[in-house]
N, C-alpha and C positions, 0 to 999 in steps of 0.2 A: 327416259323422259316421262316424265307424267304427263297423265290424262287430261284432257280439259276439265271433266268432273272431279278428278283428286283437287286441281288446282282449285277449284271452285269451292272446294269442303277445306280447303288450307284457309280462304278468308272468314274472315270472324264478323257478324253481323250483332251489334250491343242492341239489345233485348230494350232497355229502358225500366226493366223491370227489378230495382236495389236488391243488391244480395244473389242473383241467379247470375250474372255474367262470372261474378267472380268464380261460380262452380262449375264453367265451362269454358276456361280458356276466353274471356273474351265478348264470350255471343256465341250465337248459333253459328252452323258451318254457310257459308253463301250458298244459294239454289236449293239448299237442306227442304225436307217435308220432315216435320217436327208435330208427331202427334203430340196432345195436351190435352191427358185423362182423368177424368176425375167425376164425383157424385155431383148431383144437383147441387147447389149453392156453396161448393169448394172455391170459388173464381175463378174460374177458368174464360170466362166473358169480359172481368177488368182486367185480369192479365193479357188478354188478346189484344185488347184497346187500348191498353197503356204499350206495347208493342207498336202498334200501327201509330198510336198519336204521338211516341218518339221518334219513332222515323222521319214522318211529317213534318215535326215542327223544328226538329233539332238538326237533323241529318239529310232533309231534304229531300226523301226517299217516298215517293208518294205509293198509298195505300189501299186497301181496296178490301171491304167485309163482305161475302157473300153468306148470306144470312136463308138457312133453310128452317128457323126455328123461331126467328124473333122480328118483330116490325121494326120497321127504321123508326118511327116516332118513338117508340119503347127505348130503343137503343140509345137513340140522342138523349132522351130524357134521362137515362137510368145512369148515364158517362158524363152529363155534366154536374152528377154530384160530387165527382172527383176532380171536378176540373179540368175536362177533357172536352173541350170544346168543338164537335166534330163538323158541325151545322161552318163554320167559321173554316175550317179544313174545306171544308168541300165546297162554294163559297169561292176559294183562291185556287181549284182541280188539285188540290194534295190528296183527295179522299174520294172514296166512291162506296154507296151502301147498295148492293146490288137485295132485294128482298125477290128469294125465289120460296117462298114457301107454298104458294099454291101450287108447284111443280109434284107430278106423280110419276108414275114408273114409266108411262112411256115417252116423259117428256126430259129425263135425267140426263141424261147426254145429250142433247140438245142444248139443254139449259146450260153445263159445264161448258159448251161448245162455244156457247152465248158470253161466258163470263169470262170463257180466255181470251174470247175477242177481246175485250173492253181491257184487260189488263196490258195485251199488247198495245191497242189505243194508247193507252193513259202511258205505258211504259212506266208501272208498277213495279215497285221491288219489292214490295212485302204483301204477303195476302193473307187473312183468314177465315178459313170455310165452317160455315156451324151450323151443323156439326155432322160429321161422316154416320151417327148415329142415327140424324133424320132422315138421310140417304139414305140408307139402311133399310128402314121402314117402308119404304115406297114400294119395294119389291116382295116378291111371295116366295124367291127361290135366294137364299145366301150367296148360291154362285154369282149370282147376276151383279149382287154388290160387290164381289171381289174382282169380277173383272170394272168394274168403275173408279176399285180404288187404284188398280194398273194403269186403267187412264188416266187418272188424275196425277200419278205420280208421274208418269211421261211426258205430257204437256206441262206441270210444273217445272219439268227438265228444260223443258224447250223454250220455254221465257223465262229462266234462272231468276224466277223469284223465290225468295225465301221464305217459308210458308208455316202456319198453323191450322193444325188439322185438328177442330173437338171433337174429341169421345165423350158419352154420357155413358159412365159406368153405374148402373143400378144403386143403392145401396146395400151391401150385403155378397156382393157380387166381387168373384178375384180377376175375373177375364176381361181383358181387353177390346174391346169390339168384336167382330168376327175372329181375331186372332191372326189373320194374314196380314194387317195393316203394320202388326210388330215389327215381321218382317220387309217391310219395302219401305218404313220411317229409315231417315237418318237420324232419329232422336225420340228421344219416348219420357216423358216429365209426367208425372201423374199426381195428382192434389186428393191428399185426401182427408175425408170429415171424418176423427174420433170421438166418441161418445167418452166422458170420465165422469167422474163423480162428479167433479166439480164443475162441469159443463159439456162444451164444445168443443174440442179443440181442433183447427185445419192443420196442414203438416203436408210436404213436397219431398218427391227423391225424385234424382234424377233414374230412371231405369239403363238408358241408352242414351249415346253422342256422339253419333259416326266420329272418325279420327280425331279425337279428344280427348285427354286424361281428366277426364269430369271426377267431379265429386259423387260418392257413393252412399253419404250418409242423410238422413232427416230434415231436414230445415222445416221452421213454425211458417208457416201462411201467417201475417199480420194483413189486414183491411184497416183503412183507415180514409179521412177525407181526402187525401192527395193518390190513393191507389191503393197499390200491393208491394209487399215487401216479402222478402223472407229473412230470417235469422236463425242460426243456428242454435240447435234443439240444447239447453243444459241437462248435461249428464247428470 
């Protein structure tokens, strides 16, 4: 007999995000903690949000951004150039911007504490946290962060919401956050910005996707006015 967490990684939760469901079976695994790594301005922010405002508006699935990096004014503002109207989400309780950034080290658990209350409240199914790298910073000792990202992966368990977790990977940089979070994701997607002659160019692999025959090859990051897409890279 399977587990209740096998069964739970058996359902598939659509992204909203064109081009990434089809490279993972579907969507994410149900209750999954899904890190989503990437350099400064790869989009890792519209993809979060076009996640959370398809749940909302299509599936029903109300949502919830805990935000260690960014103001809610900034955020509504920067999401209705896509079309993503959050302000009108939250408005009808589909959405919640929780803004902890004044939070320091010894107010991080606490604050986590505070934000799992409210999803339980709200009986959210999707959430995303930004970003485990600001987390990160509050502390003086890395152990400190590794045990918060254990908690956060437990309590995630415990209200099987299905979750994004941002990394801010430096530029120039190959690691992953602390490198423990690899280990305790059921899924690991990393965006990244390359420099070419001819410009800029974003690009996504899947790294990891607990029990999924995911796709293992490139796909282009495309931005545009309606969001984020991706497409498969030409040989």
């Amino acid at each position: 007999m399977k587990s209740q967490r096998a069964n739970r990684l058996d359902e598939r939760v659509p992204t909203g995000i064109i081009g990434l469901d089809d490279l993972i079976e579907g969507g994410f695994p149900r209750g999954g903690l899904i890190l989503l790594a990437g350099s400064p301005g790869s989009g890792k922010t519209i993809a979060s949000a076009q996640y959370l405002y398809h749940g909302a508006t299509n599936l029903n699935e109300k949502g919830i951004y805990v935000s260690f990096s960014e103001r809610k004014e900034t955020f509504f503002r920067n999401m209705r150039m896509f079309g993503f109207d959050f302000a009108m989400l939250e408005k009808k309780g589909k959405f919640k911007f929780l803004d902890m950034m004044t939070c320091d080290e010894s107010a991080v658990g606490s604050t986590l504490n505070i934000a799992f209350g409210e999803i339980s409240a709200m009986g959210a199914k999707r959430v995303v946290i930004d970003s485990f790298s600001a987390i990160a910073q509050a502390f003086r000792k890395k152990i400190d962060a590794r045990i918060i990202v254990h908690l956060l992966e437990k309590m995630m368990r415990q209200t099987n919401c299905t979750t994004l977790l941002l990394v801010e990977i430096p530029t120039g940089s190959t690691m992953i956050g602390l490198g423990v979070e690899e280990f305790v994701a059921d899924g690991i997607i990393l965006f990244e910005t390359i420099e070419e002659k001819t410009g800029i160019r974003k690009r996504a692999i899947i790294r990891k996707m607990r029990g999924t025959n995911h796709n293992m090859n490139y796909s282009n990051i495309v931005i545009s006015v309606k969001g984020l897409l991706l497409m498969p890279e030409v040989t």
